[in-house]
C-alpha positions in Angstrom: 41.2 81.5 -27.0 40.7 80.5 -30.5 37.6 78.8 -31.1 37.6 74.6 -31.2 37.2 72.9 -34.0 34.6 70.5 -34.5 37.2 67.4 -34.3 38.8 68.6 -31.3 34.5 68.4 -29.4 34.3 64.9 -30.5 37.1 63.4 -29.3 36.1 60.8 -26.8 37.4 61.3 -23.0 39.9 58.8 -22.3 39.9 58.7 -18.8 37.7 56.6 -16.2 36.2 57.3 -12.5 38.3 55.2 -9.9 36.5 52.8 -8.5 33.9 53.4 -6.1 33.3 51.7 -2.6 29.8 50.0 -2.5 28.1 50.8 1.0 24.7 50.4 1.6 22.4 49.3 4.5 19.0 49.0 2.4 18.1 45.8 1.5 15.9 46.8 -1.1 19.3 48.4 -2.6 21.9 45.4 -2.9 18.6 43.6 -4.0 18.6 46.3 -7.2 22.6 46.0 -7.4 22.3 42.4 -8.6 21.1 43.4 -12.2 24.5 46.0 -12.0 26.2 45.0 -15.0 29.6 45.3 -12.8 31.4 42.1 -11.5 32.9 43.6 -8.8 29.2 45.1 -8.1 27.8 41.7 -8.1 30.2 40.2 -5.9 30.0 42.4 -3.5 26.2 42.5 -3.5 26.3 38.4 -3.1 28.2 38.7 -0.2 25.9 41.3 1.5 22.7 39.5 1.1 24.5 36.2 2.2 25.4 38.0 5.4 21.9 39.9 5.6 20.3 36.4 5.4 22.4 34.3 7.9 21.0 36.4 10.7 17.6 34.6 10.5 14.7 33.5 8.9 12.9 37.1 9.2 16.0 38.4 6.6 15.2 35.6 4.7 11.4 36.2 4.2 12.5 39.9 3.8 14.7 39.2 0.8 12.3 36.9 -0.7 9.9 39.3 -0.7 12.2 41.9 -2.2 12.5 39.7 -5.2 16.1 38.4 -4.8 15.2 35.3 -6.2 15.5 35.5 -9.7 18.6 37.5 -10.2 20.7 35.1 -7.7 19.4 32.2 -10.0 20.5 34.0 -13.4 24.2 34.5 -11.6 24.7 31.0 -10.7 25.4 31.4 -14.9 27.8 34.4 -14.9 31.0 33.8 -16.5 33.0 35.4 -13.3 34.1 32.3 -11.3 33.2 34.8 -8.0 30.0 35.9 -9.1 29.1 32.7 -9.3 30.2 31.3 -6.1 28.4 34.1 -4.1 25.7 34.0 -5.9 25.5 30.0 -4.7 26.2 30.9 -1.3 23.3 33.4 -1.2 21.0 31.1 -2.1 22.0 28.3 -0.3 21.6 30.0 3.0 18.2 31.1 1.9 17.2 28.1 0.5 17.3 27.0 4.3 14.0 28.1 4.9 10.8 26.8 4.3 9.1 29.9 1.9 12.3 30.2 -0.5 12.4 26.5 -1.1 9.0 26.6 -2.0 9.4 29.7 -4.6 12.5 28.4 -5.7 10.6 25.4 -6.8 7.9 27.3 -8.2 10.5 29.0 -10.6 11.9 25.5 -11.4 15.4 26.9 -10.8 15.9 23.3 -8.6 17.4 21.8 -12.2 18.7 24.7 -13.2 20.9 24.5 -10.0 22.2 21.0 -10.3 23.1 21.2 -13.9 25.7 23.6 -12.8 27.9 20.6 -10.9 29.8 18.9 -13.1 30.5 15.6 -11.9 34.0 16.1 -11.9 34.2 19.6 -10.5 31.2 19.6 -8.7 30.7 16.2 -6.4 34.1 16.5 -4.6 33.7 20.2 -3.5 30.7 18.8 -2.2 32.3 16.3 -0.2 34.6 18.7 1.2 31.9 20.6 2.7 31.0 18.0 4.6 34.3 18.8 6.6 33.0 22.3 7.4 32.6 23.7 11.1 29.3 25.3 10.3 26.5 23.0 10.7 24.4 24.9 7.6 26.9 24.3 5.5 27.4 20.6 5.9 23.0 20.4 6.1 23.1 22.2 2.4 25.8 20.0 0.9 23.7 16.6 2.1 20.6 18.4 0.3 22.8 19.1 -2.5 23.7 15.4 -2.5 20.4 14.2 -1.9 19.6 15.6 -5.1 23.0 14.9 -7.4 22.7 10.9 -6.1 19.5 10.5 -8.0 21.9 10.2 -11.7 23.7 6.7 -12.5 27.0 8.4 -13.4 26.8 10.5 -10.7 26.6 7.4 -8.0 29.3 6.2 -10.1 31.6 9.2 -9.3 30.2 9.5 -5.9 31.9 5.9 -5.1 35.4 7.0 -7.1 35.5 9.8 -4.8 35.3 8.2 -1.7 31.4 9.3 -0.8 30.8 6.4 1.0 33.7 6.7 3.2 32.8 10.2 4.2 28.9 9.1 4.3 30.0 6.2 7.0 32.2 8.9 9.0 29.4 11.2 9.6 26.9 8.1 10.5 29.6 6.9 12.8 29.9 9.9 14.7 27.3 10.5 17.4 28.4 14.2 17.5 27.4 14.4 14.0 23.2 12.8 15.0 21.5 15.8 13.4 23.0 15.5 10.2 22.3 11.4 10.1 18.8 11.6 9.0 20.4 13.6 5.5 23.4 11.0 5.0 21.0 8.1 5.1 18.8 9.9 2.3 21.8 9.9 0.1 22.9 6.8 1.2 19.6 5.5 0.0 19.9 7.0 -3.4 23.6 5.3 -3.9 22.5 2.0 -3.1 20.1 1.2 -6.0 23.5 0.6 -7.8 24.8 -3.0 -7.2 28.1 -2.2 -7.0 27.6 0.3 -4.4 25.8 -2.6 -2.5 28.7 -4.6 -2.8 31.0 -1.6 -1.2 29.0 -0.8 1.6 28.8 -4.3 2.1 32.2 -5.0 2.4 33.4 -2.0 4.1 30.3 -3.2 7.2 27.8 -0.9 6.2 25.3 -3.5 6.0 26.1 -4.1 10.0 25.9 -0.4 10.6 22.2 -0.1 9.4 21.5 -3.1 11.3 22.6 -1.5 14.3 20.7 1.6 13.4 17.7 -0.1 13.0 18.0 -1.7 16.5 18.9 1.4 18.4 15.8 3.6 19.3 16.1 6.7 17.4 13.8 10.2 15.8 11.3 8.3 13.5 13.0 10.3 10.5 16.2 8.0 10.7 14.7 4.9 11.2 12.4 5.6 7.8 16.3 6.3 6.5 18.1 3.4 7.9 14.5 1.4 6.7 15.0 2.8 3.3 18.4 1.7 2.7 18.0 -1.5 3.6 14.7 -1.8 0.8 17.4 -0.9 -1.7 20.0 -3.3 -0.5 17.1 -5.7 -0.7 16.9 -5.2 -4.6 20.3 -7.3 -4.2 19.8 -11.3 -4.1 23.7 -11.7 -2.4 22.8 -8.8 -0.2 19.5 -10.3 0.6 21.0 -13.1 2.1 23.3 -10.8 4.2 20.2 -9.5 5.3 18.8 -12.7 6.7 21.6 -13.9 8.4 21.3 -10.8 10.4 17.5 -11.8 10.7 16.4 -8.5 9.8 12.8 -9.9 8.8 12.0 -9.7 12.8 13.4 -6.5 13.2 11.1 -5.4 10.8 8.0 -6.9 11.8 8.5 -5.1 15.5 8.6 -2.0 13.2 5.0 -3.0 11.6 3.8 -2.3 15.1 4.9 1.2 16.3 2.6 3.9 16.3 4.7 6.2 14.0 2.8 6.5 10.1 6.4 7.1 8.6 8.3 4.2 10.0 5.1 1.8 9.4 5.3 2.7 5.7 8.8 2.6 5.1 8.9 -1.0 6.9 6.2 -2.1 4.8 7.7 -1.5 1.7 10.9 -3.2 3.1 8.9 -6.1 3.8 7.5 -6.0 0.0 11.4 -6.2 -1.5 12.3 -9.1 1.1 9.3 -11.3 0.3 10.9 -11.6 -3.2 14.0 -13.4 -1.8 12.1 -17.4 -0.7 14.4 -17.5 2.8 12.9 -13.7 4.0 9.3 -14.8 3.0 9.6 -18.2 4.9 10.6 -16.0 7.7 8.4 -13.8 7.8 5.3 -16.3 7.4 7.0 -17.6 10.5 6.7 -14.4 12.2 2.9 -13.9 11.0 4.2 -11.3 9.0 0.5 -11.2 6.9 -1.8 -11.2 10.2 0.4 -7.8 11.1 -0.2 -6.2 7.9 -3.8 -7.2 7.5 -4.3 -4.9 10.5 -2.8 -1.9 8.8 -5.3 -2.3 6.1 -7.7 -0.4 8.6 -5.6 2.7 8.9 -6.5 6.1 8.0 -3.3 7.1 6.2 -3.7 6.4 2.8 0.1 5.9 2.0 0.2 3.1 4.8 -2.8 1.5 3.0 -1.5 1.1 -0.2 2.1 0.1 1.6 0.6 -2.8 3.2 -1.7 -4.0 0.4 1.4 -4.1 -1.5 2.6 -7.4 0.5 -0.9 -8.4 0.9 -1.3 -9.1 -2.8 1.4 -12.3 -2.0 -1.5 -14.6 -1.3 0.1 -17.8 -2.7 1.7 -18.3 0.6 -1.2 -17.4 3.0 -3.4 -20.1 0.3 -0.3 -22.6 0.4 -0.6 -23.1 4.5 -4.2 -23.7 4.3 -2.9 -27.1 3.2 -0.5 -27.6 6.4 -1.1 -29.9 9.2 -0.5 -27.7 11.8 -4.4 -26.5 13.2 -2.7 -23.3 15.0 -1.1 -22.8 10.9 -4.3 -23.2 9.0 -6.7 -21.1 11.7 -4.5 -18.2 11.5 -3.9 -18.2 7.9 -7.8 -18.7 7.3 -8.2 -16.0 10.0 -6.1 -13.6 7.9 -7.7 -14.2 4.4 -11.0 -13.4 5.8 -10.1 -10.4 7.1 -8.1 -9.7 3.8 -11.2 -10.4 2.0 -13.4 -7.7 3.2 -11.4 -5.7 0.8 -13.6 -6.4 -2.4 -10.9 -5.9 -4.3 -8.4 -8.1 -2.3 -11.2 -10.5 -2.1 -10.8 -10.7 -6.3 -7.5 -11.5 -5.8 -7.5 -14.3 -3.4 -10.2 -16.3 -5.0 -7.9 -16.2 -8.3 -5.3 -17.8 -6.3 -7.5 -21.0 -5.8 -8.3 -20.0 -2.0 -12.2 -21.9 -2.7 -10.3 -25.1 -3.3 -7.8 -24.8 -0.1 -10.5 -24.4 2.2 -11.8 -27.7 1.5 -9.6 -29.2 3.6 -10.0 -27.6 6.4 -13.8 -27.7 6.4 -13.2 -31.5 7.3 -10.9 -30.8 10.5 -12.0 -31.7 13.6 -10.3 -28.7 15.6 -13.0 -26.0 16.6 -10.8 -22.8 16.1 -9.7 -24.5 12.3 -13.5 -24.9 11.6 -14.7 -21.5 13.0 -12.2 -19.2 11.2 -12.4 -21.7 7.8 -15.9 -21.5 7.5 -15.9 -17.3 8.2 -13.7 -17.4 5.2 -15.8 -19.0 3.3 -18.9 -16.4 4.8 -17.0 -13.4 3.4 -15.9 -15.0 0.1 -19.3 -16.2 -0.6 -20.3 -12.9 -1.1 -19.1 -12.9 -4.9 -20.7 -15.4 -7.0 -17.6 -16.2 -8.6 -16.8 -18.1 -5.2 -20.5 -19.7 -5.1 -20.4 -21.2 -8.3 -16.6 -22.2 -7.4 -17.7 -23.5 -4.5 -20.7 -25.9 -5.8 -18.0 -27.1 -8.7 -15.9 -28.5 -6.3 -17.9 -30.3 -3.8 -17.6 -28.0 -0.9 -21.0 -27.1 -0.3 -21.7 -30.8 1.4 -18.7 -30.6 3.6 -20.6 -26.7 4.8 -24.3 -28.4 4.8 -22.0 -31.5 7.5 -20.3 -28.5 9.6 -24.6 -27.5 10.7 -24.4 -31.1 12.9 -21.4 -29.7 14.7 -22.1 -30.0 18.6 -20.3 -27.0 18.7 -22.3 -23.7 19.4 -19.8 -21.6 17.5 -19.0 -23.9 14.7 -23.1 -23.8 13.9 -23.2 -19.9 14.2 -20.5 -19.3 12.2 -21.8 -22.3 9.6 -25.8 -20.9 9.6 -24.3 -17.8 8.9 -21.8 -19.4 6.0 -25.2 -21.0 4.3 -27.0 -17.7 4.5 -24.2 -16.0 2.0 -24.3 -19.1 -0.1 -27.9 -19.2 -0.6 -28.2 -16.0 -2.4 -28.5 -17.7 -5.8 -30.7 -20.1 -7.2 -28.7 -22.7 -7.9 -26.5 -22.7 -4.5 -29.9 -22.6 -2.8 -30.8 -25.7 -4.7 -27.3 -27.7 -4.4 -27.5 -27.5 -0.4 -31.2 -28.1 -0.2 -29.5 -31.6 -2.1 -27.6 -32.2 0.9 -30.9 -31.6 3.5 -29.4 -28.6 4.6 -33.6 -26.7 4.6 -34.4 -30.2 7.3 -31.3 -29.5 9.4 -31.9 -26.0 9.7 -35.3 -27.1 10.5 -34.6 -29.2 13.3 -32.2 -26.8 14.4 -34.8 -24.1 14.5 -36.8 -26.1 16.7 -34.4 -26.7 19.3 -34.4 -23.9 22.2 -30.6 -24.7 22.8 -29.7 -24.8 19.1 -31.9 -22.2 17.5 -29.6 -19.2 16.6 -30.6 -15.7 14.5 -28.8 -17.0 11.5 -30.4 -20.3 11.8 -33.6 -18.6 11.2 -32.3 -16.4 8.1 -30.3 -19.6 6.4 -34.0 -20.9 6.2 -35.3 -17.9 4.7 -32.2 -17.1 2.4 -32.9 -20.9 1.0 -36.8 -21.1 0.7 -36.2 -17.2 -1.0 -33.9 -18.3 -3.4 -35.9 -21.9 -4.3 -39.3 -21.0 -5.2 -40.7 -24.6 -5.6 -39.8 -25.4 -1.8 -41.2 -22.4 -0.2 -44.1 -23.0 -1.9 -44.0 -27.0 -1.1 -43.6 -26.1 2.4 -45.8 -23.1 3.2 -48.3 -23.8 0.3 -48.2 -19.6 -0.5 -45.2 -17.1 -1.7 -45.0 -13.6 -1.2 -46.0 -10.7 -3.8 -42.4 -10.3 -4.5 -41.9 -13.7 -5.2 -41.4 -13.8 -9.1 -41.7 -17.8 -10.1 -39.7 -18.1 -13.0 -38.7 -21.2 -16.2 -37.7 -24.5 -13.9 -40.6 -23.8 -10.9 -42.4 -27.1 -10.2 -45.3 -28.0 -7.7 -44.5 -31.4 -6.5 -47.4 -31.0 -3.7 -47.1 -30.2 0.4 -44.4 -31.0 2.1 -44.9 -34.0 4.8 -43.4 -33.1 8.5 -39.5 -34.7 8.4 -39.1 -36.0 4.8 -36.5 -34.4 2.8 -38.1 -32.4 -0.3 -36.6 -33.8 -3.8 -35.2 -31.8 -6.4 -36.6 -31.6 -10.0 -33.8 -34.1 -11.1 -34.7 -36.0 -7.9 -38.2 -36.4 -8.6 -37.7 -36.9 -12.8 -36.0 -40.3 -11.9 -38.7 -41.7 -9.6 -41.1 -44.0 -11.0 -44.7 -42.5 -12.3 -46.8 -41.8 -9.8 -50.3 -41.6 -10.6 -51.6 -40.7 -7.1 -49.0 -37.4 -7.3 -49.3 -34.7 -10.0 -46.3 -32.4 -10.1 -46.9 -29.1 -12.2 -43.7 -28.0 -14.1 -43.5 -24.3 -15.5 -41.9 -24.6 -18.9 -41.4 -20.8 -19.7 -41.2 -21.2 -23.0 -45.0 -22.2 -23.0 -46.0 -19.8 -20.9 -46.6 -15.7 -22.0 -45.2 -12.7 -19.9 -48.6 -11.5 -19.3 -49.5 -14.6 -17.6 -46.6 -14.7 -15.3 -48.0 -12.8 -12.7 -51.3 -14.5 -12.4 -49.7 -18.5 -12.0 -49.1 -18.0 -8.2 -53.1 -17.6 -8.1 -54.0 -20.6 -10.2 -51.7 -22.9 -8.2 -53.2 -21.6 -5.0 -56.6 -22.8 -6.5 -55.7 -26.1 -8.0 -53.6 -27.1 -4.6 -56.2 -28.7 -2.8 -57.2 -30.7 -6.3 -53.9 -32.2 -5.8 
């Protein structure tokens, strides 16, 4: 044979290899094959590791850890309508445990996955799933769902396509209880959308949560059904829907179980009701607050911040400190004090005007009224924004009366009232006006009226008013720092009522009674320290 040319060696070969079947029983394999730059590779890969990972969470793991991942999420892009559809299948029926959801949210591929559905080609597929036989597949299109809901338009073609109706057959059907805790989750999504309100509302939807509130159920569906009916609650017509089913009751039952999940959920229901004037009413009738108040105390943060999200409502609690009804006004004083331990809950309730409700009821005649008011007043006394509220509006005289009360526990609870409120100077002073330092006096002497706070009300008001602990036990301690306004009127006399400075600079001269008056702007620093001694020697000159 003649020898070729160079032409006839670089002709390319026009034939192809038939195509080959793909077997293979290593994972680690079919994982490789999805980088193949074969369709018809790809495709059938997909479908192997969707088989290899329906057989149990152990495949799963096992794929995961192979690194299947990432090339399944870059496929759900491929231009082959097939690829693509295996490619979601795979990693739906991975995504169905724990450890893939987790890495698939680390790669952020979540998004990625969603802006694949078109609203128009994706939603109603999705709805057709919910049709399927295989419970996985009908748990992964709710997810799906879950996730699609959250975007305006897509509630918007949700409705169009019928989503309610198929969302209502599956809660409907008690064959179908283990996907109702999903359905609500999407139903909850679709119902910040007042038209979908209106829907559901007509088609008895509304009735259908009520009922699945009532009937005892897994905690995760009652947060569901609890959820929904916050978002219907964003709704003044469906508000009132609502009511007329009284869910306000049903909810405050809820407040009570044991269960962290259902607690929050109902408390943040509560918190969109109280906005509507009929469900607040209602649930002031139900003593609504006093429930909440109590969940202040948990240990779950989340449930904390739930119920001190309703608590902030004070207005009302403040408002039926001015009802008639005793039982009314104790409870509602008994719930702002225990409100008020908060510090920063307390801030909030004296900026309601709470200092000026409790005036009123500091003149009642009901023990239980005048027990729980003046504990109120205890707590909130504790900020001197309250004490110096408290002496602008007159309400220290009606406290200084409540210490004559023949009452054992009105007294206690009073002496203990006067002790906060004579922190300050000029609270101290403003009772000792009203004879509150002889009362306590008298009632220090009594062996059937004497009480531990009786004895540190004293103290509290000689500490805080120099010129009378010095009046009345002619010394004062080392810590006692006598400052601008301390006067030395002379000893006190057994049963007469010490006078103020005001008092006494309106009383005729007396030239048989010197009283010394320490004017600090005559007197040095230096010499401060040393004008306790000098009294102490001119005292008996006096």
């Amino acid at each position: 044979m003649g020898k070729k040319s160079r032409n006839e060696r670089e002709t390319p070969i026009k034939e192809t290899f038939e195509p080959l079947p793909l077997e293979s029983k290593a994972p680690a394999t079919v994982v490789l094959l999805l980088n193949s730059p074969e369709e018809d590779i790809l495709i059938k890969a997909c479908e192997a590791i969707q088989t290899f990972a329906e057989k149990g969470d152990e495949n799963k793991v096992s794929l995961l850890g192979l690194g299947a991942l990432a090339p399944l999420c870059q496929l759900i892009t491929h231009n082959n309508k097939l690829v693509r559809r295996n490619a979601f299948m795979a990693l739906g029926i991975m995504a169905t445990n724990g450890d893939v959801r987790t890495a698939l949210k680390k790669l952020d591929a979540i998004p990625s996955i969603i802006e694949k559905l078109s609203l128009e080609g994706g939603i109603p597929p999705l709805l057709q799933l919910l049709n399927s036989e295989f419970p996985v597949i009908q748990h992964l299109a709710l997810k799906t769902l879950q996730h699609v809901t959250t975007d305006r338009d897509a509630n918007k073609t949700f409705r169009d396509k019928q989503g309610f109706e198929k969302l209502m057959g599956i809660l409907n059907n008690v064959n179908f209880s283990d996907l109702h805790a999903e359905a609500l989750h999407v139903l909850a999504n679709c119902l910040s959308d007042s038209e979908s309100v209106q829907l559901i509302h007509k088609s008895g939807g509304l009735t259908k949560l009520m009922e699945f509130v009532l009937t005892p159920s897994v905690p995760e569906i009652r947060s569901g059904v609890i959820k929904c009916i916050t978002r219907v609650a964003q709704s003044s017509e469906s508000c009132k829907v609502l009511h007329e089913q009284d869910v306000e009751t049903v909810l405050v039952e809820l407040l009570s179980l044991e269960n962290i999940g259902v607690m929050t959920s109902a408390c943040q229901a509560v918190a969109a009701l109280t906005f509507h004037l009929n469900s607040k009413e209602r649930f002031r009738e139900l003593g609504c607050i006093s429930v909440l108040v109590q969940l202040l105390s948990r240990e779950s943060l989340a449930l904390r911040e739930a119920a001190t999200q309703v608590t902030k409502d004070f207005d009302l609690l403040i408002q039926q400190l001015y009802q008639s009804c005793p039982k009314i006004v104790a409870n509602s004083a008994a719930t702002l004090c225990n409100m008020a331990e908060h510090e920063i809950i307390r801030c909030s309730i004296l900026s309601h005007g709470a200092i000026q409700a409790l005036l009123e009821p500091l003149k009642s005649t009901v023990t239980q009224v005048l027990v729980n008011t003046a504990r109120c007043l205890a707590v909130l006394a504790s900020d001197e924004e309250a004490r110096t509220e408290l002496v602008r509006v007159g309400g220290l005289q009606l406290l200084v009366n409540l210490l004559q009360s023949h009452s054992k526990e009105v007294l206690h609870i009073a002496c203990l009232a006067v002790n906060v409120c004579a922190s300050d100077e000029p609270t101290a002073v403003e009772m000792c006006k009203f004879g509150a330092l002889e009362i306590l006096q008298e009632i220090n002497q009594s062996k059937t009226r004497r009480n531990s706070f009786s004895e540190l009300a004293v103290n509290s008001l000689l500490n805080s008013n120099l010129s009378f602990k010095y009046s009345l036990t002619s010394s004062l301690a080392s810590t006692d720092i006598i400052t601008c306004g301390f006067y030395d009127a002379g000893k006190a006399r057994p049963g007469q009522r010490m006078l103020t400075l005001e008092e006494l600079s309106k009383q005729p001269v007396n030239q048989r009674q010197a009283i010394i008056f320490v004017n600090k702007a005559t007197v040095l620093p230096e010499y401060e320290s040393n004008i306790r001694v000098w009294f102490d020697s001119l005292k008996g000159e006096i």
